[in-house]
C-alpha positions as CSV (number, residue, x, y, z in Angstrom):
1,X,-8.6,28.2,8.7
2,X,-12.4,28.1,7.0
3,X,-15.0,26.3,8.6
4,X,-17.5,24.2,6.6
5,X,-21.2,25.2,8.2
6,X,-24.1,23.4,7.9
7,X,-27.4,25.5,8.2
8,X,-29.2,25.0,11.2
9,X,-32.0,27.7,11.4
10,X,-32.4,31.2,9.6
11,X,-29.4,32.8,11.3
12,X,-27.7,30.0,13.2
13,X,-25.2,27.7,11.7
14,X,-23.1,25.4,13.1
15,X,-19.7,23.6,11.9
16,X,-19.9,20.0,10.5
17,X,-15.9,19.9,9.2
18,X,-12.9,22.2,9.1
19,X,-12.2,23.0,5.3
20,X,-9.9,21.3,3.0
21,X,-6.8,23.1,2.5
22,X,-4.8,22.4,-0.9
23,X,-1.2,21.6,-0.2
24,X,0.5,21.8,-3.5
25,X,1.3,25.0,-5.6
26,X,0.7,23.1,-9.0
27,X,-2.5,24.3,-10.1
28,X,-2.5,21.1,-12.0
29,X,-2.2,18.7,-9.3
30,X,-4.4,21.1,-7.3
31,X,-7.3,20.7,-9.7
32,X,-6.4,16.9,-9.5
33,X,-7.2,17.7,-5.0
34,X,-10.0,19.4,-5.8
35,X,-11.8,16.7,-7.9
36,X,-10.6,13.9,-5.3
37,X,-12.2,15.8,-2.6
38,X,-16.0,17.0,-4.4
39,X,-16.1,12.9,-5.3
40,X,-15.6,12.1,-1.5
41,X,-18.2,14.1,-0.7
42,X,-20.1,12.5,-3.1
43,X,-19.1,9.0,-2.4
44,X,-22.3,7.3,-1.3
45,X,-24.8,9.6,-1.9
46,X,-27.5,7.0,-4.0
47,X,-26.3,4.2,-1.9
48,X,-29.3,3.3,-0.1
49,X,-31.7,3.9,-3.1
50,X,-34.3,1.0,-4.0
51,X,-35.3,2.6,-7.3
52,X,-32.6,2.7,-9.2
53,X,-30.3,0.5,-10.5
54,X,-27.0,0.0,-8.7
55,X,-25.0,-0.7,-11.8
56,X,-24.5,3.3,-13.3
57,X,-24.7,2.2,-17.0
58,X,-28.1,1.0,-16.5
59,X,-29.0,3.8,-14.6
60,X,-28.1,6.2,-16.6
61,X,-29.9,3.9,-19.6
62,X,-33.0,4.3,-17.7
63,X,-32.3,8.2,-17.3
64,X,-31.6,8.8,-20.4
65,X,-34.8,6.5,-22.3
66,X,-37.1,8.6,-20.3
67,X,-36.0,11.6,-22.1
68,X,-36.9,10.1,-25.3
């Protein structure tokens, strides 16, 4: 089993979590696993942000009027 390793110096790393393994041999449902997993990683990431919006259509309104 593959270790997830978080870098600690230049040559040192150290594991945070034991990888994900994939437990279905449908590639479609697999795909489906792999998704689920990279948004639980995800989950939470801007939560504690002041600056922008919490509601994601207006944030990505504000993103997107800044390009303009």
């Amino acid at each position: 089993m593959s270790t997830l390793m978080k870098e600690v110096g230049a040559d040192d790393c150290e594991p945070i979590a034991p990888a994900p393994t994939l437990n279905s041999p449908d590639p479609l449902v697999a795909a489906r696993e792999r998704r689920f997993l990279a948004l639980r990683a995800a989950e939470g990431l801007w939560k504690d942000r002041t600056d922008i919006p919490k509601d994601g259509v207006e944030a990505q309104e504000q993103l997107r009027s800044e390009w303009h």
